[in-house]
Wavefront OBJ file of the C-alpha trace (Angstrom):
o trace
v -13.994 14.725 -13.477
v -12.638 12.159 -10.817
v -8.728 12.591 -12.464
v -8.798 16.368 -11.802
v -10.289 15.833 -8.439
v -6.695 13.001 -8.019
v -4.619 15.783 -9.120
v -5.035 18.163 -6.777
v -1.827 17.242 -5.430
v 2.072 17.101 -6.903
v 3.024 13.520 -7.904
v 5.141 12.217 -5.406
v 8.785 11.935 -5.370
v 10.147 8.360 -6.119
v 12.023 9.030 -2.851
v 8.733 9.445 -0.461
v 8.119 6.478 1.849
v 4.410 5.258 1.509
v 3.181 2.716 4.610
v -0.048 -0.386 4.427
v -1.586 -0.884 7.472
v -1.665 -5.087 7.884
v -5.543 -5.109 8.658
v -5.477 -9.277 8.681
v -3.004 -11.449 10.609
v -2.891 -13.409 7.697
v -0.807 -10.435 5.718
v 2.303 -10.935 8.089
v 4.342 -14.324 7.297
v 4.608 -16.179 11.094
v 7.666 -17.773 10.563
v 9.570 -14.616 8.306
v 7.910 -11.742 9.625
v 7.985 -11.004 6.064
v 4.901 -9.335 4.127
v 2.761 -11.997 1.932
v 0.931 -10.983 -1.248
v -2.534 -10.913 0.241
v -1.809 -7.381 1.725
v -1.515 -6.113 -1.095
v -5.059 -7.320 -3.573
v -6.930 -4.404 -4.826
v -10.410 -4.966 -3.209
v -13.799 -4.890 -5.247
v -14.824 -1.595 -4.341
v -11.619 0.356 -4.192
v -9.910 2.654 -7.062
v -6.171 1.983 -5.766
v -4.775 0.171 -2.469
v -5.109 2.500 0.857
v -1.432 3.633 1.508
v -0.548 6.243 3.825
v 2.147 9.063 3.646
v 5.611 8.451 5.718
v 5.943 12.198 6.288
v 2.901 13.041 7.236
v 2.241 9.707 9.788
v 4.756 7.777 11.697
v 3.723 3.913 11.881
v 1.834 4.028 14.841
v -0.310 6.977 13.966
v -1.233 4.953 10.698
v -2.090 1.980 12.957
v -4.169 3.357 15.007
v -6.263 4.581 12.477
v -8.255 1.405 12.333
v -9.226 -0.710 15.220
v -7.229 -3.347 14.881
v -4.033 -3.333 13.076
v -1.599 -6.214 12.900
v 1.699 -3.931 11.571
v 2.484 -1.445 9.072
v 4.517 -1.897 5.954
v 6.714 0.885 4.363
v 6.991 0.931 0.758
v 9.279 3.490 -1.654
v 7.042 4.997 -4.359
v 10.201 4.566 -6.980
v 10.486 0.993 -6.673
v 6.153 0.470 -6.653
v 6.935 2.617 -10.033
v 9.385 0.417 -11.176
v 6.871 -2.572 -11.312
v 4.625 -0.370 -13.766
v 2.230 1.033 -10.833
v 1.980 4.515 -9.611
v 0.768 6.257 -6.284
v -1.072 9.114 -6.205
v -2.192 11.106 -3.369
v -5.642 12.152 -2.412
v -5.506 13.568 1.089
v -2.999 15.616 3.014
v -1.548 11.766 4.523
v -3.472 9.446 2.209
v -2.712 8.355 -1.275
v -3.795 5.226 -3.643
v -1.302 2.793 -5.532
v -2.944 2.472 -9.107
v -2.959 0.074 -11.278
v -3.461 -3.013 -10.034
v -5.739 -5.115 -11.658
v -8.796 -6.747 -9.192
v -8.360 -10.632 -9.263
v -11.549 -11.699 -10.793
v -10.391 -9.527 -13.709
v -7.044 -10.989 -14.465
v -5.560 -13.377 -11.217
v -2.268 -13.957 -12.467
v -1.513 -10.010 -12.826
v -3.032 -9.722 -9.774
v -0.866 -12.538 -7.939
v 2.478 -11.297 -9.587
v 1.882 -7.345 -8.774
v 0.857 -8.392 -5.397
v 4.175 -10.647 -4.876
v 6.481 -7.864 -6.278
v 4.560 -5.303 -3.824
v 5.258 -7.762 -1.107
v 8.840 -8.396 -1.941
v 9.657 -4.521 -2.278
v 7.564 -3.752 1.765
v 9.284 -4.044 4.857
v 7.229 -4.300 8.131
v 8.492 -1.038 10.167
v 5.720 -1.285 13.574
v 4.107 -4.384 14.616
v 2.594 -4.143 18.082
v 3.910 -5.629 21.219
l 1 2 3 4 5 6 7 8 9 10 11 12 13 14 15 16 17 18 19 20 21 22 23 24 25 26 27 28 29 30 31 32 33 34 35 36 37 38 39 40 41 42 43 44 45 46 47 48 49 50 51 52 53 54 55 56 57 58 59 60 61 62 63 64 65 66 67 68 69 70 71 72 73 74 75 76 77 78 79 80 81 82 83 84 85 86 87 88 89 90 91 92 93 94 95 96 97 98 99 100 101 102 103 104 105 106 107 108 109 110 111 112 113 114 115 116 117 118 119 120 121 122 123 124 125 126 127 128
């Protein structure tokens, strides 16, 4: 029942622009201003990471969704498909990448998905 509920939505084009909000500090990389893995663990009690549609939010909209917010990353769907993970939407500006394995079920998945994830996001608003 939950998978029909996922697809009430169109899969997304492999051109659509997906953003994560940095919710720690620790997610940005001081020295780079790069993304680190850490942004990017699924959490115990979530089905897919939190991502946010490009065209329906711009970066600050998507950061001040939550109280504190230390940037946003962008992210294109084809390359988090190119990895072997898929987004799917769930809300008119909110979809889920899928996929990723939790770390207490498999860590070095977890670490490598989350380092390619990092590798492929670009921080596009960090506040001032």
């Amino acid at each position: 029942m939950a998978d029909s509920s996922m697809r009430q939505f169109e899969a997304l084009p492999d051109n659509e622009i997906v953003y994560r909000s940095m919710l720690r500090k620790q997610w940005i990389d001081e020295d780079t201003g790069r993304v680190k893995a850490d942004a990017y663990f699924l959490r115990a009690n979530e089905p897919g990471l939190s991502v946010n549609l490009a065209s329906r939010c711009s970066p600050q909209q998507c950061a001040e969704m939550f109280r504190k917010c230390y940037g946003v990353a962008s992210l294109n769907v084809g390359d988090v498909r190119e990895i072997g993970l898929d987004i799917e939407q769930d809300a008119v500006n909110h979809a889920n990448v899928m996929g990723l394995p939790r770390r207490e079920d498999d860590l070095a998945e977890a670490e490598r998905l989350a380092g390619l994830l990092a590798k492929r996001s670009y921080i596009v608003w960090q506040p001032v």
